[in-house]
N, C-alpha and C positions, 0 to 999 in steps of 0.2 A: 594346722589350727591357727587362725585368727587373733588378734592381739591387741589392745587396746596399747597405744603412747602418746601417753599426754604429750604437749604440745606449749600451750602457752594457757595464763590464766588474766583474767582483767578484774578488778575490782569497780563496779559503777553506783557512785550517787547521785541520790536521786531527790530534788527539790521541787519545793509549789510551784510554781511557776505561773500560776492565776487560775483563773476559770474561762473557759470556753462561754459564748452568748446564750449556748444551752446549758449551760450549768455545769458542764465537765468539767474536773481537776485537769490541768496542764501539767506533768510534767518533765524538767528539763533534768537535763542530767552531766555528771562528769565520769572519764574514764581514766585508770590509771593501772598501767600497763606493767607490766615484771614481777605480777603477783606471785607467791610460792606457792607449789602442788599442796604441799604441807602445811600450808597456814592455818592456823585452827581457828573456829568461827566466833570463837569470841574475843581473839588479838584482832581476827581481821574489822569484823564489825567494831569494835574501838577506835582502830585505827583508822578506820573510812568516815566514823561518827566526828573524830578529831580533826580532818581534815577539811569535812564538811562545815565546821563553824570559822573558816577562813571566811565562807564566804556570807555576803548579807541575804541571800536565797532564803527562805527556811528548807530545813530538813525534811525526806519525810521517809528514808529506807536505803537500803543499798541489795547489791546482789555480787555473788562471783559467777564468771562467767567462764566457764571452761572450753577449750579447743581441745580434742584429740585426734590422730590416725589411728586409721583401722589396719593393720599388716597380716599380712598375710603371710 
């Protein structure tokens, strides 16, 4: 039987980053790396939200971004 093992996790924000000449949102983003499987989503999002105003970008979302193996 087949098995799922997590692997590694990324937390990424995500900022304005302008408009496109057709009007599209641009945007830019940062990653950060050594996120816990266990993180629950509203430390993590606080804590992506706090690190996001380091910088002068604006805000506008974040995501977790999960890797796993399949084992057989």
């Amino acid at each position: 039987m087949a098995t799922i093992e997590f692997k590694d996790a990324i937390g990424r924000v995500y900022f304005d980053g302008g408009l496109t000449q057709d009007g599209k949102i641009i945007r830019k983003s940062k990653s950060y790396r050594g996120i816990s499987k266990n993180a629950g989503a509203d430390n993590l999002y606080n804590a992506l939200k706090e690190l996001a105003q380091l910088s002068a970008q604006t805000f506008i979302g974040t995501e977790k971004v999960e890797t796993s193996s399949i084992i057989n």
